[in-house]
N, CA, C and O atoms as a CHARMM CRD file, in Angstrom:
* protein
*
  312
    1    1 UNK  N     99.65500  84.65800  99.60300 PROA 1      0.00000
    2    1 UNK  CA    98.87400  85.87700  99.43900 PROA 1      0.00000
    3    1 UNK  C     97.78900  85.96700 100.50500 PROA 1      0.00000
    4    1 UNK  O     97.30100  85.06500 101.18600 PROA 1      0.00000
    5    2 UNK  N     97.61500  86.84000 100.49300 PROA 2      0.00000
    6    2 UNK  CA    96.53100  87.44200 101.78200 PROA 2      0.00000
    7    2 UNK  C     95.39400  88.00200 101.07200 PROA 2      0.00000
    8    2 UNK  O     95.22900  89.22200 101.09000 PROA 2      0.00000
    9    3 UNK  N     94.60800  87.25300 100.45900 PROA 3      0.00000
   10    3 UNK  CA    93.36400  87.29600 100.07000 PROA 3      0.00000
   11    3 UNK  C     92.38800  88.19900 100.78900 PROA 3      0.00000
   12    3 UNK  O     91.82700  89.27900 100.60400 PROA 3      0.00000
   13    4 UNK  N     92.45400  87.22200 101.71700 PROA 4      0.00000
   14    4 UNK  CA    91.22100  88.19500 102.76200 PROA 4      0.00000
   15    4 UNK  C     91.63700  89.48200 102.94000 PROA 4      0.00000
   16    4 UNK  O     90.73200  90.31700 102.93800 PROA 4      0.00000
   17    5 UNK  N     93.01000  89.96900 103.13000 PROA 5      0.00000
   18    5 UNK  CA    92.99700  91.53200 103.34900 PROA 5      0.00000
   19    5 UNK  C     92.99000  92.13600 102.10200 PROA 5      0.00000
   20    5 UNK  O     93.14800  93.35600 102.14700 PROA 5      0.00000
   21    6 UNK  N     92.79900  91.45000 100.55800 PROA 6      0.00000
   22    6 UNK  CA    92.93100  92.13700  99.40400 PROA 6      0.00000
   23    6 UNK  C     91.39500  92.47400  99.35400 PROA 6      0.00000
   24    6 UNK  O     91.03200  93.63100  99.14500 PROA 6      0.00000
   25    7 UNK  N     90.86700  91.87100  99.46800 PROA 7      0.00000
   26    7 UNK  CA    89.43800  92.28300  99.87500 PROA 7      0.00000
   27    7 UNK  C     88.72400  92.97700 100.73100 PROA 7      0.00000
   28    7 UNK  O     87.63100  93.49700 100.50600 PROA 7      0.00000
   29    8 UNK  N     89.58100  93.00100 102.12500 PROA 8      0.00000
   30    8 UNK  CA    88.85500  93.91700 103.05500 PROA 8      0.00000
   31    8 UNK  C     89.46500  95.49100 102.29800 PROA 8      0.00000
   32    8 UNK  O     88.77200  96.50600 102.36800 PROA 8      0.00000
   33    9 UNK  N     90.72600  95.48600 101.65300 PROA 9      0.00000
   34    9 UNK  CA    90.86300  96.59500 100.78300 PROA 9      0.00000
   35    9 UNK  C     89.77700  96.96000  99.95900 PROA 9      0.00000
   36    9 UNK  O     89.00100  97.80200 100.41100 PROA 9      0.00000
   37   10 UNK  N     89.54100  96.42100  98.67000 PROA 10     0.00000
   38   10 UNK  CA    88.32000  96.75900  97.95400 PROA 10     0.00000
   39   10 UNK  C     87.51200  96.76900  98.51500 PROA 10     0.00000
   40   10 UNK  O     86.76200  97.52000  97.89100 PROA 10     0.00000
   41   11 UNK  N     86.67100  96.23600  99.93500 PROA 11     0.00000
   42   11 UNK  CA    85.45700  96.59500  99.99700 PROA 11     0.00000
   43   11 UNK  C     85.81200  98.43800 100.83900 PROA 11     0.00000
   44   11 UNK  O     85.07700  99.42500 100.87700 PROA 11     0.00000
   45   12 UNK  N     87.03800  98.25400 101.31700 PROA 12     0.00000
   46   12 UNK  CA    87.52100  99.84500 102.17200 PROA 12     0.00000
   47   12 UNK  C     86.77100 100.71700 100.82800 PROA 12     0.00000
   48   12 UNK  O     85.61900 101.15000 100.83100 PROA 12     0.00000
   49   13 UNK  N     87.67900 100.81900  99.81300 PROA 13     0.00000
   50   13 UNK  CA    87.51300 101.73900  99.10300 PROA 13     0.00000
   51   13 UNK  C     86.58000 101.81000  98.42000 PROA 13     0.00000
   52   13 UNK  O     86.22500 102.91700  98.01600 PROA 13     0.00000
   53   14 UNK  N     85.79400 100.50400  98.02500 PROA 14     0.00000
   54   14 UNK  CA    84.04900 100.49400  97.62700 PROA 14     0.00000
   55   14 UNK  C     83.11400 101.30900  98.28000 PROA 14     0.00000
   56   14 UNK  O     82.28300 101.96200  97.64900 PROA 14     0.00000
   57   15 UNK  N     83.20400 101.31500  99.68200 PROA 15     0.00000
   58   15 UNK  CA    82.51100 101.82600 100.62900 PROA 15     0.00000
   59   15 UNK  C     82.65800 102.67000 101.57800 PROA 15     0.00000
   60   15 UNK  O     81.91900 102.94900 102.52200 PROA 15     0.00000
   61   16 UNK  N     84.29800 103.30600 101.07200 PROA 16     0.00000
   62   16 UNK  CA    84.23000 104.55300 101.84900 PROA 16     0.00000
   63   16 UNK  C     85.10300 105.70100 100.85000 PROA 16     0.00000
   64   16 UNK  O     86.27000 105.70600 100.45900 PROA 16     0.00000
   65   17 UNK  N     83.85700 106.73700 100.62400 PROA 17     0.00000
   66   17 UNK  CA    84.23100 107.43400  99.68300 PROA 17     0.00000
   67   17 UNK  C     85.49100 108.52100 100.21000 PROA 17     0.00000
   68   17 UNK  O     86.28600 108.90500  99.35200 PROA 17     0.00000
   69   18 UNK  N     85.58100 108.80300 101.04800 PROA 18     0.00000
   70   18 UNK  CA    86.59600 109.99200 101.80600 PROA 18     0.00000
   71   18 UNK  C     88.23000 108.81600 101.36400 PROA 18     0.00000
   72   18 UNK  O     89.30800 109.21500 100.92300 PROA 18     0.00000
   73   19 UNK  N     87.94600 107.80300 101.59600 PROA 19     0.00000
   74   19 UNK  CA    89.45900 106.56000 101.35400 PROA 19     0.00000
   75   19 UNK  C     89.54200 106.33200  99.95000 PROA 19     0.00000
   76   19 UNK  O     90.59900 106.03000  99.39800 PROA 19     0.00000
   77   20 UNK  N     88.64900 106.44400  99.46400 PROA 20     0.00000
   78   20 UNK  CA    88.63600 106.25500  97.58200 PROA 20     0.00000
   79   20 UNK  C     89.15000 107.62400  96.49600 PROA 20     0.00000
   80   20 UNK  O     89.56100 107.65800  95.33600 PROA 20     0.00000
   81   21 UNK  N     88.85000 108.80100  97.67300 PROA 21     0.00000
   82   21 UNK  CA    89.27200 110.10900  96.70600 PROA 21     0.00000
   83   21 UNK  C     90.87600 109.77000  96.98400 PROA 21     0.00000
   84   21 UNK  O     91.69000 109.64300  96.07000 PROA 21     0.00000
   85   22 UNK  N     91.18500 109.64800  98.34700 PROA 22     0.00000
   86   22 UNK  CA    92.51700 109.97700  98.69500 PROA 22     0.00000
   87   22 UNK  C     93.61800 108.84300  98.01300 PROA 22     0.00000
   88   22 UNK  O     94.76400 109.02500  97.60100 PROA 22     0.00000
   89   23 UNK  N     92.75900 107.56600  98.07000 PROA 23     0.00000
   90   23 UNK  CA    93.44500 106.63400  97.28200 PROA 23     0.00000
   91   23 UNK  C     93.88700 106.82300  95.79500 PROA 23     0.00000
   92   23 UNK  O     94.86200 106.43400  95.15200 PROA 23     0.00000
   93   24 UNK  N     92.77300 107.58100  95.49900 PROA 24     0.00000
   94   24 UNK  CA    92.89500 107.84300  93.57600 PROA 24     0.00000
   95   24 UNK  C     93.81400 109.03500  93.40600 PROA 24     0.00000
   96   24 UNK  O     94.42200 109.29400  92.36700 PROA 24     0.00000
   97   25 UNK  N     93.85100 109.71600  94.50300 PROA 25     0.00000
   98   25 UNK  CA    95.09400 110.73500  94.84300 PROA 25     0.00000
   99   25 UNK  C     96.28900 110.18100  94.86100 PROA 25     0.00000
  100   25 UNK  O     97.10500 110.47500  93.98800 PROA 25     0.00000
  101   26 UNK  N     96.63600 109.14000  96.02400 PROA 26     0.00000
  102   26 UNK  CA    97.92700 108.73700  96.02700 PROA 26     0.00000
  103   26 UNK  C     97.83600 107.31300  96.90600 PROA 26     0.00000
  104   26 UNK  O     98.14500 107.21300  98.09300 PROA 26     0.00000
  105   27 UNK  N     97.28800 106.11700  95.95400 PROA 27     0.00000
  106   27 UNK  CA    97.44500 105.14200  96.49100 PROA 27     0.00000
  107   27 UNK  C     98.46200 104.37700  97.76300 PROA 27     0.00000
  108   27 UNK  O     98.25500 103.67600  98.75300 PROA 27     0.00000
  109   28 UNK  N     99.66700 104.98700  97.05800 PROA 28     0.00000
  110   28 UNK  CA   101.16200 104.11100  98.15800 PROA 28     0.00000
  111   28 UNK  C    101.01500 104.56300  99.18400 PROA 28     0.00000
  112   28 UNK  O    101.28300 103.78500 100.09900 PROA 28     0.00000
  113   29 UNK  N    100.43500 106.28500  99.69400 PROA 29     0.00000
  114   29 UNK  CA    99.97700 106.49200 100.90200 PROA 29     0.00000
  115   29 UNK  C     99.11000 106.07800 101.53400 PROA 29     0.00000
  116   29 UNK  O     99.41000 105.90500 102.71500 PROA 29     0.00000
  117   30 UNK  N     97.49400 105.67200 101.08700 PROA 30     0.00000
  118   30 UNK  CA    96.65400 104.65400 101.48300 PROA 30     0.00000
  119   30 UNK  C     97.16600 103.02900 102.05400 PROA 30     0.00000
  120   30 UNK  O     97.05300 102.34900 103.07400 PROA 30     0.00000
  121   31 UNK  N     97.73400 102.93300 100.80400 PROA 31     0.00000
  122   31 UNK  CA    97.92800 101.16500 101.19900 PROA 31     0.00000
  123   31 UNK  C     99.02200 101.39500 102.75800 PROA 31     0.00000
  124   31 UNK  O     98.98700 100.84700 103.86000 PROA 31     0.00000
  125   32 UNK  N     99.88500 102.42200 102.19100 PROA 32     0.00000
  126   32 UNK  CA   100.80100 102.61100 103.39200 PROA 32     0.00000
  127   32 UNK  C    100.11100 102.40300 104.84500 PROA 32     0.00000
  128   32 UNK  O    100.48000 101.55100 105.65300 PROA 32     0.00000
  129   33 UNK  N     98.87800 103.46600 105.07400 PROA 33     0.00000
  130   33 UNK  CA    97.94800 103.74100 106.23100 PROA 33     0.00000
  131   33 UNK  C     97.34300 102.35300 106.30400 PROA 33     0.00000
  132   33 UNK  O     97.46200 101.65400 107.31000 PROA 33     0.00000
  133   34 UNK  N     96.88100 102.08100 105.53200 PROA 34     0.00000
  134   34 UNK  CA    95.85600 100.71400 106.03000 PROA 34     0.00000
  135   34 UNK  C     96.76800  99.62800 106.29800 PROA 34     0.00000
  136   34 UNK  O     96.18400  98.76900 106.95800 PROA 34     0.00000
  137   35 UNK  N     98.36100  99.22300 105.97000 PROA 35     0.00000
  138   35 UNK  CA    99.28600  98.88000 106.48300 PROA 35     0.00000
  139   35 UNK  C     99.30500  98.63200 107.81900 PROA 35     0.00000
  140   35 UNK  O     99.07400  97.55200 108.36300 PROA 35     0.00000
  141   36 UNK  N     99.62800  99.81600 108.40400 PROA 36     0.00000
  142   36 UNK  CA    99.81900 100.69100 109.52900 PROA 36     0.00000
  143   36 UNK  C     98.35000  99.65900 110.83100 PROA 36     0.00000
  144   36 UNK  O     98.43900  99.15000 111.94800 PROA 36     0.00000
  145   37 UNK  N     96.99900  99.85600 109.63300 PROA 37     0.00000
  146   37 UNK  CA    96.20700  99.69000 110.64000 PROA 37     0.00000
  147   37 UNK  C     95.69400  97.93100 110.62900 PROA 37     0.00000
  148   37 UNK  O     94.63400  97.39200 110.94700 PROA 37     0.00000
  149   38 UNK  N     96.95800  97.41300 110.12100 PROA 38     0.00000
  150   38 UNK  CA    97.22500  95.85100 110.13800 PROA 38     0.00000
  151   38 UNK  C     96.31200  94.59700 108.99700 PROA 38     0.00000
  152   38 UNK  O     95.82000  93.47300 109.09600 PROA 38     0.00000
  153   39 UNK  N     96.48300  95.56000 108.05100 PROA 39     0.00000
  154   39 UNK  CA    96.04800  94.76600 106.68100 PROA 39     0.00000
  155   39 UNK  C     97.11000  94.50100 105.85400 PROA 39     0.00000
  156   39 UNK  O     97.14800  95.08600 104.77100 PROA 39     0.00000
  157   40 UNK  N     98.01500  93.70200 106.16500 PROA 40     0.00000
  158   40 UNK  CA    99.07900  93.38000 105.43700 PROA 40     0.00000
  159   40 UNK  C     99.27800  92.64500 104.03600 PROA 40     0.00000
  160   40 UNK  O     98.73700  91.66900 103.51500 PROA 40     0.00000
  161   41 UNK  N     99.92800  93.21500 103.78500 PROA 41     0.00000
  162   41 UNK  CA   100.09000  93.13700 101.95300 PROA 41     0.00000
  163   41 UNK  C    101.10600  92.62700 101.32500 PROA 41     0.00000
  164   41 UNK  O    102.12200  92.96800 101.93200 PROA 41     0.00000
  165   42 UNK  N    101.38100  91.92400 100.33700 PROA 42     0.00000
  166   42 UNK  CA   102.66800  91.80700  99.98300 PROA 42     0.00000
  167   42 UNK  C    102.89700  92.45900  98.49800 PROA 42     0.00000
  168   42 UNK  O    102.00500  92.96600  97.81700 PROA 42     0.00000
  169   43 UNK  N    104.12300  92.35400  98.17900 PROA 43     0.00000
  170   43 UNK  CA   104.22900  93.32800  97.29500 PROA 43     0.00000
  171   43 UNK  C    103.14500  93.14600  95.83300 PROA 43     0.00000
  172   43 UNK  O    102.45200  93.90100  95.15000 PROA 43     0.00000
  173   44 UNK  N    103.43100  91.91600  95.85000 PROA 44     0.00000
  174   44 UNK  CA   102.38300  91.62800  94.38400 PROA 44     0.00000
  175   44 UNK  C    100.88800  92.49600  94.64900 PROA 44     0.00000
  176   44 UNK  O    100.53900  93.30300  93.78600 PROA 44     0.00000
  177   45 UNK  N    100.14700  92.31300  95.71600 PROA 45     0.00000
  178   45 UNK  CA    98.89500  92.29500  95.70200 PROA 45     0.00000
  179   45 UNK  C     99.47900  94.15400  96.40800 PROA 45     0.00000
  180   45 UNK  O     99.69200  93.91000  95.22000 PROA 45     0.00000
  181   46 UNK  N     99.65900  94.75500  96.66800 PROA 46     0.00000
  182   46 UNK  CA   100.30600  96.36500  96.44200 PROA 46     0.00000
  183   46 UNK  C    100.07700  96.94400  94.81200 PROA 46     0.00000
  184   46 UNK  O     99.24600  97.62000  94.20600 PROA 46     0.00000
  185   47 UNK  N    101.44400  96.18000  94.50300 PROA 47     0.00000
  186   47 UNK  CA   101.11300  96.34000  92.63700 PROA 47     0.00000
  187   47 UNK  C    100.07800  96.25000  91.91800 PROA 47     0.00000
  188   47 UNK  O     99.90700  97.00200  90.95900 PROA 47     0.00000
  189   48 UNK  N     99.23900  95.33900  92.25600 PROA 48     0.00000
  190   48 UNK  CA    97.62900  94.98200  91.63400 PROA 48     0.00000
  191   48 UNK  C     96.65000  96.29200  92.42500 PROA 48     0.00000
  192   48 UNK  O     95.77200  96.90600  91.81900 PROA 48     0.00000
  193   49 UNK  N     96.91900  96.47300  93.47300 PROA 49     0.00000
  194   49 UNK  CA    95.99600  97.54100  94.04100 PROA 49     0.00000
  195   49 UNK  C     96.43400  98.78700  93.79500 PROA 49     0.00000
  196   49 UNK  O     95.52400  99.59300  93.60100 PROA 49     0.00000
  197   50 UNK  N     97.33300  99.13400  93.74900 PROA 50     0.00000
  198   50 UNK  CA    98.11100 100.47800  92.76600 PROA 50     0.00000
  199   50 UNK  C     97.32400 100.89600  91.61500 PROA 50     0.00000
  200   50 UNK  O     96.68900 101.90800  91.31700 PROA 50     0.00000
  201   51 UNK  N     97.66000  99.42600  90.89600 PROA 51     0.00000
  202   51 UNK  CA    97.26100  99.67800  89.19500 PROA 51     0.00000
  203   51 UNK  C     95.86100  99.90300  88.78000 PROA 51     0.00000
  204   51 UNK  O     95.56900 100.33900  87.66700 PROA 51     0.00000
  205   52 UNK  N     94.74100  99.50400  89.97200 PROA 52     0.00000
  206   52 UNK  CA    93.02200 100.00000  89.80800 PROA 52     0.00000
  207   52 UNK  C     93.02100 100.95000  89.15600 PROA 52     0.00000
  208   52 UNK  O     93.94100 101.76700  89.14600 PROA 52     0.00000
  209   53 UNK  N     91.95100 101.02800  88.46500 PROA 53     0.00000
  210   53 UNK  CA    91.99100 102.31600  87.65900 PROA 53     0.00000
  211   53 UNK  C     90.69400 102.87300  88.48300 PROA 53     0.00000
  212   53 UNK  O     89.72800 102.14900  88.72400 PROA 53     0.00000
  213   54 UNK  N     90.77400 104.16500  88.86400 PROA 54     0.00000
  214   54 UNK  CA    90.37700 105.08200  89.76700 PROA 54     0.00000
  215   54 UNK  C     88.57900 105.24700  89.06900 PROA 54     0.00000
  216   54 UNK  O     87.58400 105.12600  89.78500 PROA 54     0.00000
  217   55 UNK  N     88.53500 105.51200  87.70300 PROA 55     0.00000
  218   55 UNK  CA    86.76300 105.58700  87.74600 PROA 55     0.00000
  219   55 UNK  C     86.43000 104.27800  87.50100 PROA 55     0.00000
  220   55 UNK  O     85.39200 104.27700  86.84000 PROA 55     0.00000
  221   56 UNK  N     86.82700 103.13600  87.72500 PROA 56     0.00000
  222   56 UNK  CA    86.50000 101.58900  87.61300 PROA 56     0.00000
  223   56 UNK  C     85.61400 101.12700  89.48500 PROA 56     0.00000
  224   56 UNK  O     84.63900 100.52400  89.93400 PROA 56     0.00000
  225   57 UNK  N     87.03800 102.07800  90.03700 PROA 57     0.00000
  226   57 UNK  CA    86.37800 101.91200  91.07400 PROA 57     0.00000
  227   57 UNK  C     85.06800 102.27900  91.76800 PROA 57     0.00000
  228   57 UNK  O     84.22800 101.82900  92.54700 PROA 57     0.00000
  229   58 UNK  N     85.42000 103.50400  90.94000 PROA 58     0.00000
  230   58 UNK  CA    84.17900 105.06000  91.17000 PROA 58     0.00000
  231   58 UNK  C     83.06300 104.14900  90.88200 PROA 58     0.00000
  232   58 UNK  O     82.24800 103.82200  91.74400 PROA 58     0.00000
  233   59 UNK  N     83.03100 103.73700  89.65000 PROA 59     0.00000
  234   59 UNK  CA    81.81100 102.94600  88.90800 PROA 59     0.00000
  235   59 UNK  C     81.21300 101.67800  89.96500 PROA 59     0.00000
  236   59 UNK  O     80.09400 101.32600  90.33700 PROA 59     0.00000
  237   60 UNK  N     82.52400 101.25300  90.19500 PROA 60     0.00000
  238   60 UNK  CA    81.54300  99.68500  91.38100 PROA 60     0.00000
  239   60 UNK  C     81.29100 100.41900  92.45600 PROA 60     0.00000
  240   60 UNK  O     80.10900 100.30500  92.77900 PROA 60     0.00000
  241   61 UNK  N     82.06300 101.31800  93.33700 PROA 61     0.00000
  242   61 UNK  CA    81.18100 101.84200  94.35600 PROA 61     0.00000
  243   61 UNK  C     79.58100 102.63700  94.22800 PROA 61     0.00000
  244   61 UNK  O     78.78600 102.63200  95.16800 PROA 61     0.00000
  245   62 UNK  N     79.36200 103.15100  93.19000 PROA 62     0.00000
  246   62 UNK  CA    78.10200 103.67000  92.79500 PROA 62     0.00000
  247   62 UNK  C     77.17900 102.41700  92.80000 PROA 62     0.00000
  248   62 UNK  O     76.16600 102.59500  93.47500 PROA 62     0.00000
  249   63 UNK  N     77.27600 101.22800  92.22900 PROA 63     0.00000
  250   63 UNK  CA    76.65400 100.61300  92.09000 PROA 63     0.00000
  251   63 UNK  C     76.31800  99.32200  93.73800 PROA 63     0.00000
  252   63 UNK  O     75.95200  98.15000  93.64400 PROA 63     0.00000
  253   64 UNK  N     76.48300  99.76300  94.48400 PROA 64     0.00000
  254   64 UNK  CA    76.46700  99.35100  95.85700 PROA 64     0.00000
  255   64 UNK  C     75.52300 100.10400  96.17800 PROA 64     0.00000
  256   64 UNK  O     75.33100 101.16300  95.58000 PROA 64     0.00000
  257   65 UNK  N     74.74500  99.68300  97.20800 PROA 65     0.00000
  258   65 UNK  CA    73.60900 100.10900  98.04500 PROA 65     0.00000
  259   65 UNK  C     73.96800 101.50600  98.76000 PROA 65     0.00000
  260   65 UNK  O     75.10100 101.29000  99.18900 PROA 65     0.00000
  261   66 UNK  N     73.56000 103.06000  99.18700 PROA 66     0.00000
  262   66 UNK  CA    73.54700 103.86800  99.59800 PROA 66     0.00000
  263   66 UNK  C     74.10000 103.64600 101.38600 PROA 66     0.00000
  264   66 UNK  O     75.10700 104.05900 101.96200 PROA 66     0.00000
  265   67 UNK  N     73.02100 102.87700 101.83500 PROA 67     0.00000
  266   67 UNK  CA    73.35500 101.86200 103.30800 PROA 67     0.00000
  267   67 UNK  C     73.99000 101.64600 103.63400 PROA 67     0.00000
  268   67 UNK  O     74.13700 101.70600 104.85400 PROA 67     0.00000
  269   68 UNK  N     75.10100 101.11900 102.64200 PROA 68     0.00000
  270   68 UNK  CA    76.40400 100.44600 102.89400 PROA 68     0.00000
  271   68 UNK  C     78.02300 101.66500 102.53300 PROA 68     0.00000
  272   68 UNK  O     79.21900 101.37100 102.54200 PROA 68     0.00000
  273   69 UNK  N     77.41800 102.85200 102.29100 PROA 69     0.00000
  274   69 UNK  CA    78.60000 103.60900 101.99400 PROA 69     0.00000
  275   69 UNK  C     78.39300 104.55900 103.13300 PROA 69     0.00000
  276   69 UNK  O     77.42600 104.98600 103.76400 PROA 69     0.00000
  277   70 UNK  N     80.18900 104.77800 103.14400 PROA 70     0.00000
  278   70 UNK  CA    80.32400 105.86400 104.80400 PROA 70     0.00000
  279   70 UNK  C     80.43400 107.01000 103.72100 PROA 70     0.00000
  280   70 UNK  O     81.32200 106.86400 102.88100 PROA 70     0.00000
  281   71 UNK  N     79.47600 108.35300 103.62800 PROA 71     0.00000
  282   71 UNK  CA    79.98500 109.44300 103.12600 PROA 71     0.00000
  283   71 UNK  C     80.90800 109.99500 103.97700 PROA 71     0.00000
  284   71 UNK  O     81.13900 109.74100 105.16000 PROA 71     0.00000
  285   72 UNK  N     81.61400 111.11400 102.90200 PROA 72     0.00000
  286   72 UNK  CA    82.47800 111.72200 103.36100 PROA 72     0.00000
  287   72 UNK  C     81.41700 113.22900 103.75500 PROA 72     0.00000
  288   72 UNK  O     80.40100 113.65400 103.20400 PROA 72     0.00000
  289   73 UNK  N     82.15000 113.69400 104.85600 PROA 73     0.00000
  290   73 UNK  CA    81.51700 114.63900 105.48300 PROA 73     0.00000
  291   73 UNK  C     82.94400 115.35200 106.31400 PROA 73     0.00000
  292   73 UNK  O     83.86700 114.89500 106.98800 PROA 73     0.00000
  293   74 UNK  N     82.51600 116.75500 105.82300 PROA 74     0.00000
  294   74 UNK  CA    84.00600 117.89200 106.27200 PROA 74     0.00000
  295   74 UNK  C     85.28100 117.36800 105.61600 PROA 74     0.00000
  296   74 UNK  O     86.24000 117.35700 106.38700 PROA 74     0.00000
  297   75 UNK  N     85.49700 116.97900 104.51500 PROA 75     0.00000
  298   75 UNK  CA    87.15100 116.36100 104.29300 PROA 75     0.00000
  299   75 UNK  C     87.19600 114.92000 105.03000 PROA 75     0.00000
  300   75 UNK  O     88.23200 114.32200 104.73900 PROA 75     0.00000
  301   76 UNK  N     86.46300 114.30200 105.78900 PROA 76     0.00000
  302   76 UNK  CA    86.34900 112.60400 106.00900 PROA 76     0.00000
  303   76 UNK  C     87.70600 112.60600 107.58800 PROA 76     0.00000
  304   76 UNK  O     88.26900 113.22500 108.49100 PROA 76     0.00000
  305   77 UNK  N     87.56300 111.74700 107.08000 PROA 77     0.00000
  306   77 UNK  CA    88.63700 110.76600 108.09600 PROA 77     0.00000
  307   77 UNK  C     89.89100 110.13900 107.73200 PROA 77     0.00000
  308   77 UNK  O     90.08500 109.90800 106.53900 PROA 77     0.00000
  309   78 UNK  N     90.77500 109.83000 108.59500 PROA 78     0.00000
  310   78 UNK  CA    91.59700 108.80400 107.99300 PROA 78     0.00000
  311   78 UNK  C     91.46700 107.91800 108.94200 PROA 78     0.00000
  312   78 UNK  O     92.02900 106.82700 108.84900 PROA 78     0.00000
């Protein structure tokens, strides 16, 4: 398992709200993209990041420092 990129995941979507709407939209396309941008995954830790439940996340990103979050601004980025 690839720990470290299961984490650079959660902190992605902790801290960037424009990647957290779209994720709670349609995860398999996220994980797909961040794939893409060489955070490799295997299927187990896919399945576990799928199954987050979307205001769990909402809830720990709120509770993070202002400082540390990229708002979304115009529809965001990918």
């Amino acid at each position: 398992m690839s720990q470290v990129n299961v984490e650079r995941v959660i902190g992605l979507l902790a801290t960037d709200e424009g990647l957290r709407r779209r994720f709670s939209s349609d995860p398999h396309v996220v994980l797909r993209e961040l794939a893409e941008r060489g955070l490799e995954l295997n299927p187990c830790e896919r399945w576990s990041l799928v199954r987050m439940d979307p205001r769990e996340l909402a809830r720990f990103a709120s509770a993070i420092g202002p400082k540390l979050q990229k708002t979304e601004i115009e529809g965001g980025t990918k």
